[in-house]
Predicted model as a PDB file, atoms N, CA, C, CB and O in Angstrom, pLDDT in the B-factor column:
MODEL        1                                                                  
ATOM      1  N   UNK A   1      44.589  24.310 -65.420  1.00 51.00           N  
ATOM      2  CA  UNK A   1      43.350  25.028 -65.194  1.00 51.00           C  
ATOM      3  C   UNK A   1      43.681  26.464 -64.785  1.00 51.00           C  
ATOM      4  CB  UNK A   1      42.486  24.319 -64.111  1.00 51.00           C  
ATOM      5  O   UNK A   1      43.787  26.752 -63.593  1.00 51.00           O  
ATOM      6  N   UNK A   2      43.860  27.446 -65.836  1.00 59.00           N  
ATOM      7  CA  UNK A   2      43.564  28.734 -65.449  1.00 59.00           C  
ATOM      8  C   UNK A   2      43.088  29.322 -64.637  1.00 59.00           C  
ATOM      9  CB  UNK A   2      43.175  29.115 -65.925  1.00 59.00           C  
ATOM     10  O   UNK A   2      43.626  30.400 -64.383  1.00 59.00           O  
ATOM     11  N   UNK A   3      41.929  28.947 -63.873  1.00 66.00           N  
ATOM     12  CA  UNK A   3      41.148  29.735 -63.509  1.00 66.00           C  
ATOM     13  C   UNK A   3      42.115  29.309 -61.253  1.00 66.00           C  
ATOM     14  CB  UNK A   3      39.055  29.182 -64.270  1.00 66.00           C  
ATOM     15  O   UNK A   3      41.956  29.918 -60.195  1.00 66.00           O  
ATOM     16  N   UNK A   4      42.761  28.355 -61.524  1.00 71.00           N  
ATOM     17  CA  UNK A   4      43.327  28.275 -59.691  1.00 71.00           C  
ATOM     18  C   UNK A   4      44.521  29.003 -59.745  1.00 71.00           C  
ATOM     19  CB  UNK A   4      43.778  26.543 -58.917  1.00 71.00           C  
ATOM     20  O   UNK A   4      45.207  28.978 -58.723  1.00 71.00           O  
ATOM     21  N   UNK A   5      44.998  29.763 -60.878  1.00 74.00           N  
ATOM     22  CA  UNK A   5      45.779  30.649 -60.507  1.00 74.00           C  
ATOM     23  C   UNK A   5      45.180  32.509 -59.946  1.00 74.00           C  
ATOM     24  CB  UNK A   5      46.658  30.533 -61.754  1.00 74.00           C  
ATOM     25  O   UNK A   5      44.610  33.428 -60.533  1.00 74.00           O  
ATOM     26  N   UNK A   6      45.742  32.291 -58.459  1.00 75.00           N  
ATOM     27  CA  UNK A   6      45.292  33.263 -58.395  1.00 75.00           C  
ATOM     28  C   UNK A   6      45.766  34.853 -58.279  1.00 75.00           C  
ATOM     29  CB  UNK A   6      44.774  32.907 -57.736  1.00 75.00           C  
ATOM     30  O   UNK A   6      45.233  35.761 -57.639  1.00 75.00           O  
ATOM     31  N   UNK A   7      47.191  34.880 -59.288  1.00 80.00           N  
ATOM     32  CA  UNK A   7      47.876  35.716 -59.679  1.00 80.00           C  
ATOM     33  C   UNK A   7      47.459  37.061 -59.984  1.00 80.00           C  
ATOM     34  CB  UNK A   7      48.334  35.248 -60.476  1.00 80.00           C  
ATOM     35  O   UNK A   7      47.972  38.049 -59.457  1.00 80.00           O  
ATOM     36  N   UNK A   8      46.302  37.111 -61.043  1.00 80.00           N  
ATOM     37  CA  UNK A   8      45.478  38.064 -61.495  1.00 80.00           C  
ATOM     38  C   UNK A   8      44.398  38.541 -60.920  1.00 80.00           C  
ATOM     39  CB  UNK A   8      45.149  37.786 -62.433  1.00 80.00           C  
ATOM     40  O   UNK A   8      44.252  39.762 -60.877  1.00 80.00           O  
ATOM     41  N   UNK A   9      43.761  37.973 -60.556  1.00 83.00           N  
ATOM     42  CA  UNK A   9      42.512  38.256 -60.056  1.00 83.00           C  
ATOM     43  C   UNK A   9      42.229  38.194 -58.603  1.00 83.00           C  
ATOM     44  CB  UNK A   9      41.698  37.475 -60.650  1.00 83.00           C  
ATOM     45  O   UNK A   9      41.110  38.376 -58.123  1.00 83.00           O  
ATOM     46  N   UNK A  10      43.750  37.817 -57.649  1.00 86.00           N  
ATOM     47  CA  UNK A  10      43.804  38.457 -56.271  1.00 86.00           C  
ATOM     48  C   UNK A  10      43.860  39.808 -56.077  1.00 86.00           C  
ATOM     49  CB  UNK A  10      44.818  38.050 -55.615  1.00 86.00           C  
ATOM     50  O   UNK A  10      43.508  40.509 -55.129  1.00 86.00           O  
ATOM     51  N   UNK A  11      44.537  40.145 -57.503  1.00 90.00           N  
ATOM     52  CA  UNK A  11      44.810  41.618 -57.414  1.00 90.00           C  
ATOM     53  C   UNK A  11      43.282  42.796 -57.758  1.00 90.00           C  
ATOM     54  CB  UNK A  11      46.146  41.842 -58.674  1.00 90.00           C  
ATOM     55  O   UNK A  11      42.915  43.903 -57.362  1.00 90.00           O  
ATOM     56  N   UNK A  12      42.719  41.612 -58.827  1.00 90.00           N  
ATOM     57  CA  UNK A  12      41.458  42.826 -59.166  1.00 90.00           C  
ATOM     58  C   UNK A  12      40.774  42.527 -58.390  1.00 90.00           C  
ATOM     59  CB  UNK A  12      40.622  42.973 -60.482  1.00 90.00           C  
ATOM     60  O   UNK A  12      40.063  43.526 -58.282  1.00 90.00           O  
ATOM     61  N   UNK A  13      40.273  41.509 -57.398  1.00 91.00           N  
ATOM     62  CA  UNK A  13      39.218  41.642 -56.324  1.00 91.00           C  
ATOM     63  C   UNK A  13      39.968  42.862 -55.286  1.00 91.00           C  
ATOM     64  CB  UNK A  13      38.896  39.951 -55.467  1.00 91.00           C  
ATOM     65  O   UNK A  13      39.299  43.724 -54.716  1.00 91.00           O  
ATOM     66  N   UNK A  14      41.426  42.749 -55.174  1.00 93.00           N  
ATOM     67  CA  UNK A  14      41.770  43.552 -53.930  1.00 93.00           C  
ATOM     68  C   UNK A  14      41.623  44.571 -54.034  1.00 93.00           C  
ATOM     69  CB  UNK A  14      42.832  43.543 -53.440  1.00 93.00           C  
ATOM     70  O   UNK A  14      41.077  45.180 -53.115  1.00 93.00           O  
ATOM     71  N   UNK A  15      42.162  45.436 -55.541  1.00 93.00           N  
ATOM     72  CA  UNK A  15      41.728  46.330 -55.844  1.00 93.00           C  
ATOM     73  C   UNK A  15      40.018  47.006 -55.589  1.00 93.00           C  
ATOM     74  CB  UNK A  15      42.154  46.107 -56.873  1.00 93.00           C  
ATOM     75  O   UNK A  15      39.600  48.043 -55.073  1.00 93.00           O  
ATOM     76  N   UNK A  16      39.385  45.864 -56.217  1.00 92.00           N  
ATOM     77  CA  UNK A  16      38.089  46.292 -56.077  1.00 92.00           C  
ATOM     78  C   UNK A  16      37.489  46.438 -54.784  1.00 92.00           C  
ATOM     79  CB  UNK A  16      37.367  45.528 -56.736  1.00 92.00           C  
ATOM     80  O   UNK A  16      36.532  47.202 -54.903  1.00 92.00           O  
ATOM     81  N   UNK A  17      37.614  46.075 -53.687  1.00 91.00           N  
ATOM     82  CA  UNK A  17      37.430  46.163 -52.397  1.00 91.00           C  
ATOM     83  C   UNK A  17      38.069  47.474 -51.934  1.00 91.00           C  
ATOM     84  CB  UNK A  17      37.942  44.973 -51.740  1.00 91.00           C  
ATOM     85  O   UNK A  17      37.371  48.470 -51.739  1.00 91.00           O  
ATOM     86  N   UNK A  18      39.280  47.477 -51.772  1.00 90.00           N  
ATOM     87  CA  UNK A  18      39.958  48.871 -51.672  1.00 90.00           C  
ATOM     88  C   UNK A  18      39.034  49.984 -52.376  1.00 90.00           C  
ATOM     89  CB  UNK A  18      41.479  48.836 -52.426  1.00 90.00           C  
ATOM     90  O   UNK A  18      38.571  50.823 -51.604  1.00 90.00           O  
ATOM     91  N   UNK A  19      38.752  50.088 -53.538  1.00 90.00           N  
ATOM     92  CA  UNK A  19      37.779  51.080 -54.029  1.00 90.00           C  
ATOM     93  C   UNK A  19      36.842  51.696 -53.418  1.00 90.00           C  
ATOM     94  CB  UNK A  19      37.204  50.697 -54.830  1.00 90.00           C  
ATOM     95  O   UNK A  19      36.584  52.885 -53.229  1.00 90.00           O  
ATOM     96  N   UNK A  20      36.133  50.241 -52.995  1.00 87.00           N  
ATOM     97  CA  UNK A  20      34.786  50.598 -52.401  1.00 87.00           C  
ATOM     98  C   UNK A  20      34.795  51.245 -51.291  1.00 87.00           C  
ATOM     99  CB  UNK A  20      34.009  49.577 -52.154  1.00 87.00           C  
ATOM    100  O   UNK A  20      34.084  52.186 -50.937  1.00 87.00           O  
ATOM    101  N   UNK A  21      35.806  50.594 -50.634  1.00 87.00           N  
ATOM    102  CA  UNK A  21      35.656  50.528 -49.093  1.00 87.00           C  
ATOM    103  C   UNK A  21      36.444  52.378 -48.664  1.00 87.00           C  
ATOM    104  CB  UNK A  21      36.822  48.745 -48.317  1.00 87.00           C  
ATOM    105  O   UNK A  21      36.157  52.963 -47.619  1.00 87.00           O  
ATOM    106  N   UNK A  22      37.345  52.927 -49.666  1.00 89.00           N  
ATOM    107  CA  UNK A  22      37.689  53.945 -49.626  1.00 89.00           C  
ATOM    108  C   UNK A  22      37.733  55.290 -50.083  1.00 89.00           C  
ATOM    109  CB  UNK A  22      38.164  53.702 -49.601  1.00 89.00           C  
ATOM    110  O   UNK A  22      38.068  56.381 -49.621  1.00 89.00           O  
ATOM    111  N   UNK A  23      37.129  54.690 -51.503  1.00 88.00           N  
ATOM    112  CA  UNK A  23      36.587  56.218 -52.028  1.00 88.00           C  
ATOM    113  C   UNK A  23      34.699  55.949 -52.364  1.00 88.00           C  
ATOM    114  CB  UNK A  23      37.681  56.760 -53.910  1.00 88.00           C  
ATOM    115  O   UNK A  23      34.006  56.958 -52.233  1.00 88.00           O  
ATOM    116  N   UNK A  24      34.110  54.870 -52.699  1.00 85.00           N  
ATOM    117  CA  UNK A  24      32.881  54.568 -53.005  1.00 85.00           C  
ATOM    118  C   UNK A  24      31.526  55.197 -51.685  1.00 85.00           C  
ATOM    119  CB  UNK A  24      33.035  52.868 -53.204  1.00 85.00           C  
ATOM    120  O   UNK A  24      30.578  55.982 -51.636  1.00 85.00           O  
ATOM    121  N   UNK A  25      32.423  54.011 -50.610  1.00 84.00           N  
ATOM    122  CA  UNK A  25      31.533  53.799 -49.145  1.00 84.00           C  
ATOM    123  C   UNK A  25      31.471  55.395 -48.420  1.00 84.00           C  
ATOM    124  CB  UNK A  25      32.512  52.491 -47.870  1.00 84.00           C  
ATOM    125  O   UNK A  25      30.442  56.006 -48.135  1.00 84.00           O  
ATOM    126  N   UNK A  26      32.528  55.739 -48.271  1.00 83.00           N  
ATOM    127  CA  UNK A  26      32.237  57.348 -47.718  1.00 83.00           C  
ATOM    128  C   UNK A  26      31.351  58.739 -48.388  1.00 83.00           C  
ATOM    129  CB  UNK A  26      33.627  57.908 -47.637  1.00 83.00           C  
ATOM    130  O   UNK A  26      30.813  59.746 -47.928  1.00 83.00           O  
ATOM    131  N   UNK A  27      31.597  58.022 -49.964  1.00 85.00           N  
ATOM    132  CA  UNK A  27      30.439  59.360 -50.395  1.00 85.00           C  
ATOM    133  C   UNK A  27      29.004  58.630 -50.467  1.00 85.00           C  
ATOM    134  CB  UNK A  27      30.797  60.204 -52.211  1.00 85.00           C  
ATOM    135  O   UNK A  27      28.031  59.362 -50.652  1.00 85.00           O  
ATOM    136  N   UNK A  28      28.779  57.111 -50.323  1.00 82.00           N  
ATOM    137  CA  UNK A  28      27.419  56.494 -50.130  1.00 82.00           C  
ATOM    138  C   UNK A  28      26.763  57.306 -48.828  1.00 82.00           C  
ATOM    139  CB  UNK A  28      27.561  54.746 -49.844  1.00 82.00           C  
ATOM    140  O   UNK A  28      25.623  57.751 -48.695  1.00 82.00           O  
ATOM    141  N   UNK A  29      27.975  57.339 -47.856  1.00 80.00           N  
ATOM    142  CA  UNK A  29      27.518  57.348 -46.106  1.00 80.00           C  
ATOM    143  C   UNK A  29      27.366  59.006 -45.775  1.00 80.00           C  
ATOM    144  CB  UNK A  29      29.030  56.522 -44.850  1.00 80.00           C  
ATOM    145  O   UNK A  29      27.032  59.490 -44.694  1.00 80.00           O  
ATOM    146  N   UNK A  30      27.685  59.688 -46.937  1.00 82.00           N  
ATOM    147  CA  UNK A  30      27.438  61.249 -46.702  1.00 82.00           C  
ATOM    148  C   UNK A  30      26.235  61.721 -46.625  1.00 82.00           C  
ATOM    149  CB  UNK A  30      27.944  62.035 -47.637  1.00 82.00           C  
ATOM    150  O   UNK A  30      25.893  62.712 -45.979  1.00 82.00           O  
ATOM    151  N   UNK A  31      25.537  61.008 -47.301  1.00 80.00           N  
ATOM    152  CA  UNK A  31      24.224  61.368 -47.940  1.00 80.00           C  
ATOM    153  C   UNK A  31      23.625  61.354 -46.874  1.00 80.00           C  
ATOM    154  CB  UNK A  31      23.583  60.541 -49.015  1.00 80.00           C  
ATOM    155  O   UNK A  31      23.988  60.422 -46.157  1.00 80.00           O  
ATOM    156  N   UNK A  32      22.511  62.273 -46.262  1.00 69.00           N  
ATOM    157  CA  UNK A  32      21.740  62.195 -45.492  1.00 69.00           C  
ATOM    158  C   UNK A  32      20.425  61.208 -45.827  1.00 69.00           C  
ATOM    159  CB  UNK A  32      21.554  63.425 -45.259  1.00 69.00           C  
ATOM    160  O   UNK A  32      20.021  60.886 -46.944  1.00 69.00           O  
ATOM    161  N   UNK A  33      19.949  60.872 -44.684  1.00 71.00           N  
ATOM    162  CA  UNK A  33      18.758  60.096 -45.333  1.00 71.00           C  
ATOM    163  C   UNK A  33      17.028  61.013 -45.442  1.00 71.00           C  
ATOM    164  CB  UNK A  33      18.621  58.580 -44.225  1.00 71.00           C  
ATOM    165  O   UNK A  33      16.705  61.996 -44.776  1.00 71.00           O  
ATOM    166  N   UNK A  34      16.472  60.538 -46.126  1.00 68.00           N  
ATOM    167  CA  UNK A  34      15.186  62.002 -46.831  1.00 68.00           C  
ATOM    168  C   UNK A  34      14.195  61.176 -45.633  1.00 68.00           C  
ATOM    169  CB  UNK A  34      14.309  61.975 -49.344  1.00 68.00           C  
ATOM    170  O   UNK A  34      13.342  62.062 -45.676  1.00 68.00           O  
ATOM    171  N   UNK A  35      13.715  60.356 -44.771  1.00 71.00           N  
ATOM    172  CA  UNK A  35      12.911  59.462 -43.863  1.00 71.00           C  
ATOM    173  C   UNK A  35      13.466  59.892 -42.589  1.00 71.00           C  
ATOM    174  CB  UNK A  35      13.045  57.831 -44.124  1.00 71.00           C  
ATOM    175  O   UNK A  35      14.230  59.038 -42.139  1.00 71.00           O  
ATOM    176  N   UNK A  36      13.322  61.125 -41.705  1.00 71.00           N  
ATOM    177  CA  UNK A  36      14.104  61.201 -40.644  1.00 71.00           C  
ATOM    178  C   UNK A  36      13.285  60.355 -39.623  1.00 71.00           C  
ATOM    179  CB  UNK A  36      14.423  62.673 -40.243  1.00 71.00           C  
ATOM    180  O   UNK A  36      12.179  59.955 -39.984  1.00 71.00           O  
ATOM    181  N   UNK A  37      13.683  60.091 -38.540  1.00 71.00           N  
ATOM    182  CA  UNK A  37      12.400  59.587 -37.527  1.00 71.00           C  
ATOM    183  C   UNK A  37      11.791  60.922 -36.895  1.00 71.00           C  
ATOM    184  CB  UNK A  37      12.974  58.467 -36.119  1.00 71.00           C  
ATOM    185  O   UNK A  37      12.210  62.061 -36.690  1.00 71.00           O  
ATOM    186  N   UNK A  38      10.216  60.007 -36.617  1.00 75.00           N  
ATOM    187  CA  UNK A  38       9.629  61.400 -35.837  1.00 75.00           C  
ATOM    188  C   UNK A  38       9.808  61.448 -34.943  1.00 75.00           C  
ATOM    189  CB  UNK A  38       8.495  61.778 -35.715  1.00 75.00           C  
ATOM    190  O   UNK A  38      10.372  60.426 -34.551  1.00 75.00           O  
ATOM    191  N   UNK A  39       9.558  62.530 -33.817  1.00 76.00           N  
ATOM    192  CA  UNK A  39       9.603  62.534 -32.737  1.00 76.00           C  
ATOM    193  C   UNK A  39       8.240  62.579 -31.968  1.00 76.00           C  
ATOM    194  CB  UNK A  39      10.393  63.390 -32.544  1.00 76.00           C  
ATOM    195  O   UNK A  39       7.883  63.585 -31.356  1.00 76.00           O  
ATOM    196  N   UNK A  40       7.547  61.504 -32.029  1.00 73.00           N  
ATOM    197  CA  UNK A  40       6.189  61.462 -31.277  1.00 73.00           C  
ATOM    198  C   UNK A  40       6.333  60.678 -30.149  1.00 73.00           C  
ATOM    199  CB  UNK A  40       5.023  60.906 -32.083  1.00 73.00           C  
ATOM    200  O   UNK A  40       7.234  59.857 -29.977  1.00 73.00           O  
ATOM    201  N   UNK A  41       5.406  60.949 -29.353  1.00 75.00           N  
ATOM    202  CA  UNK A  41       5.316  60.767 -27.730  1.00 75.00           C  
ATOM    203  C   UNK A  41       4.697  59.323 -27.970  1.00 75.00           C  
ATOM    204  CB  UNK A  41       4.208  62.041 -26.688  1.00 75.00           C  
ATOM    205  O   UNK A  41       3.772  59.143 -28.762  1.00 75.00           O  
ATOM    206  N   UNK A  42       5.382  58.135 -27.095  1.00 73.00           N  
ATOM    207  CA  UNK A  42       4.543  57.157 -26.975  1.00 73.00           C  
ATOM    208  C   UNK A  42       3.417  57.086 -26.229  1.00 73.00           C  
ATOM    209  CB  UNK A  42       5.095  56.354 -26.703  1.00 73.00           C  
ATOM    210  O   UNK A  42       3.471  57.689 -25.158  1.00 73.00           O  
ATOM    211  N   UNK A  43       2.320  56.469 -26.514  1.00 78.00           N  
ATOM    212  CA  UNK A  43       1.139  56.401 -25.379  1.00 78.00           C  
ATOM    213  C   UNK A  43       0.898  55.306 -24.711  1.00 78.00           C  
ATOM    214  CB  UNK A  43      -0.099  56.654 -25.840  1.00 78.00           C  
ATOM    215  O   UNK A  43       1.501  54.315 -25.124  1.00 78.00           O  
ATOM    216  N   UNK A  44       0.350  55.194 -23.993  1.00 81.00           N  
ATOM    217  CA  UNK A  44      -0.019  53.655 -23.247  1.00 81.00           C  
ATOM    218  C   UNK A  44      -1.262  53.525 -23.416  1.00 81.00           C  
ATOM    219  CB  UNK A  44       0.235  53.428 -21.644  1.00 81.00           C  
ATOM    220  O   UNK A  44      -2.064  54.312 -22.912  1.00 81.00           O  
ATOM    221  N   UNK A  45      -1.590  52.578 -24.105  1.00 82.00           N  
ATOM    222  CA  UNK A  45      -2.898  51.694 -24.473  1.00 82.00           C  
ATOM    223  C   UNK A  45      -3.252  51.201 -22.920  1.00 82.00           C  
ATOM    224  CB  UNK A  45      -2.544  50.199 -25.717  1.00 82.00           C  
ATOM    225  O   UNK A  45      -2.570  50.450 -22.223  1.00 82.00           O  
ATOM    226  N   UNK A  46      -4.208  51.686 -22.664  1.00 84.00           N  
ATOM    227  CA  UNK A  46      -5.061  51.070 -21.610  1.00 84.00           C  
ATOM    228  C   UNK A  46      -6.387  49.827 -22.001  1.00 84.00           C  
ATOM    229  CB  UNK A  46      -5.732  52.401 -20.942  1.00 84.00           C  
ATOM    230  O   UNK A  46      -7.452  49.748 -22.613  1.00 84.00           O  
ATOM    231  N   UNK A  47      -5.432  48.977 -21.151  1.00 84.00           N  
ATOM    232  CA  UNK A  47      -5.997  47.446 -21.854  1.00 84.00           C  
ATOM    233  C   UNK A  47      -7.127  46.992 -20.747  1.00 84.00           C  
ATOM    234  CB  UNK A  47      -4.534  45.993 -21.994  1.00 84.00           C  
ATOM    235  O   UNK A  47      -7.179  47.572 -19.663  1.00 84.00           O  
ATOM    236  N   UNK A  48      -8.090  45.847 -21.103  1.00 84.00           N  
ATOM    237  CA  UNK A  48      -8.906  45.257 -19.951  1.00 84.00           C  
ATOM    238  C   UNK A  48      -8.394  43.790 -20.175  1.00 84.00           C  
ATOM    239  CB  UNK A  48     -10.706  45.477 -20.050  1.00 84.00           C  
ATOM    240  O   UNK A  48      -7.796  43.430 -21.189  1.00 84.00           O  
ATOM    241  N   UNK A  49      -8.692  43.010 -19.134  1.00 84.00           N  
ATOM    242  CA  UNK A  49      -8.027  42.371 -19.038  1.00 84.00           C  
ATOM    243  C   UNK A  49      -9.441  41.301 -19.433  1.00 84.00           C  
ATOM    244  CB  UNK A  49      -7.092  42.512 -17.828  1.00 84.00           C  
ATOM    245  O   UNK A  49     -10.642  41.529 -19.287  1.00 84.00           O  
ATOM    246  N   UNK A  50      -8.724  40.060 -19.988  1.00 83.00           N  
ATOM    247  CA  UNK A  50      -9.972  39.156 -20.888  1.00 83.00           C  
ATOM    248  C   UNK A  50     -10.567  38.673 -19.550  1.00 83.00           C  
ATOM    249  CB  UNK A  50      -9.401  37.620 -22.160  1.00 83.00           C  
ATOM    250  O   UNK A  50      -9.926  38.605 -18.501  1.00 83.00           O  
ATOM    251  N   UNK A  51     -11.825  38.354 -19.699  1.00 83.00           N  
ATOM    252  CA  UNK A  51     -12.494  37.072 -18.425  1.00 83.00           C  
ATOM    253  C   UNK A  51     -12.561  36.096 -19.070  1.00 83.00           C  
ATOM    254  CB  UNK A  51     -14.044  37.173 -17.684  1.00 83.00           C  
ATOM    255  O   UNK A  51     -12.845  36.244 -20.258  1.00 83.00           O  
ATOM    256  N   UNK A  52     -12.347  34.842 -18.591  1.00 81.00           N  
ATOM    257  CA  UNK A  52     -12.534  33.771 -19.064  1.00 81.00           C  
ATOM    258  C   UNK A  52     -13.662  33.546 -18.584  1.00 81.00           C  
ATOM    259  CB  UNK A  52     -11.667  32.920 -18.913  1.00 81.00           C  
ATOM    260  O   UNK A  52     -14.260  34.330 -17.846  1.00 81.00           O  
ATOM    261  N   UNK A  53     -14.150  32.248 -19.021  1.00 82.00           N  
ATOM    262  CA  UNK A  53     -16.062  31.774 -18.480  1.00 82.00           C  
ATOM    263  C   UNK A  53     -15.430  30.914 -17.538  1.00 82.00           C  
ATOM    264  CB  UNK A  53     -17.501  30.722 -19.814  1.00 82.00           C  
ATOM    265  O   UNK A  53     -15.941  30.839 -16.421  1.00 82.00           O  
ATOM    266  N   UNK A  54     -14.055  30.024 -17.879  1.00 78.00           N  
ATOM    267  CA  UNK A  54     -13.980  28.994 -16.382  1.00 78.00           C  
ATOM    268  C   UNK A  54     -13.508  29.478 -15.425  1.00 78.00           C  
ATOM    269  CB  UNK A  54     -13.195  27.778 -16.352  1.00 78.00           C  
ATOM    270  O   UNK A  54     -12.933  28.760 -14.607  1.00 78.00           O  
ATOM    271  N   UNK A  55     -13.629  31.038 -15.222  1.00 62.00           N  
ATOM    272  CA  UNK A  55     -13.193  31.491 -13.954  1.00 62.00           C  
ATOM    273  C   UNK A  55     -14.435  31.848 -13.106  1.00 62.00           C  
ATOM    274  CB  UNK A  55     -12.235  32.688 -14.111  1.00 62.00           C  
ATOM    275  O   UNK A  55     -14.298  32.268 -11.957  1.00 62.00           O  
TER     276      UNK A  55                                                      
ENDMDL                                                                          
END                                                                             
């Protein structure tokens, strides 16, 4: 069975990982993102508090 040797294709997954992880992933992570967060003030909701009838 061909396919449990894993002679060949330890090498092209390793390769392929190495790729990513070293020339791919750093020009992905350059990119700024275009969604910055805002900077708005939180507020506090002023709540009432429920009545129940069996109180």
């Amino acid at each position: 069975m061909p396919q449990l040797n894993p002679n060949p294709w330890f090498f092209i997954m390793l390769m392929s990982w190495l790729t990513f992880s070293l020339i791919i992933q750093p020009k992905l992570l350059s990119f700024t993102p275009t969604n910055h967060p805002s900077n708005k003030t939180h507020s506090t909701i002023k709540t009432t508090p429920w009545t129940w009838p069996w109180t």
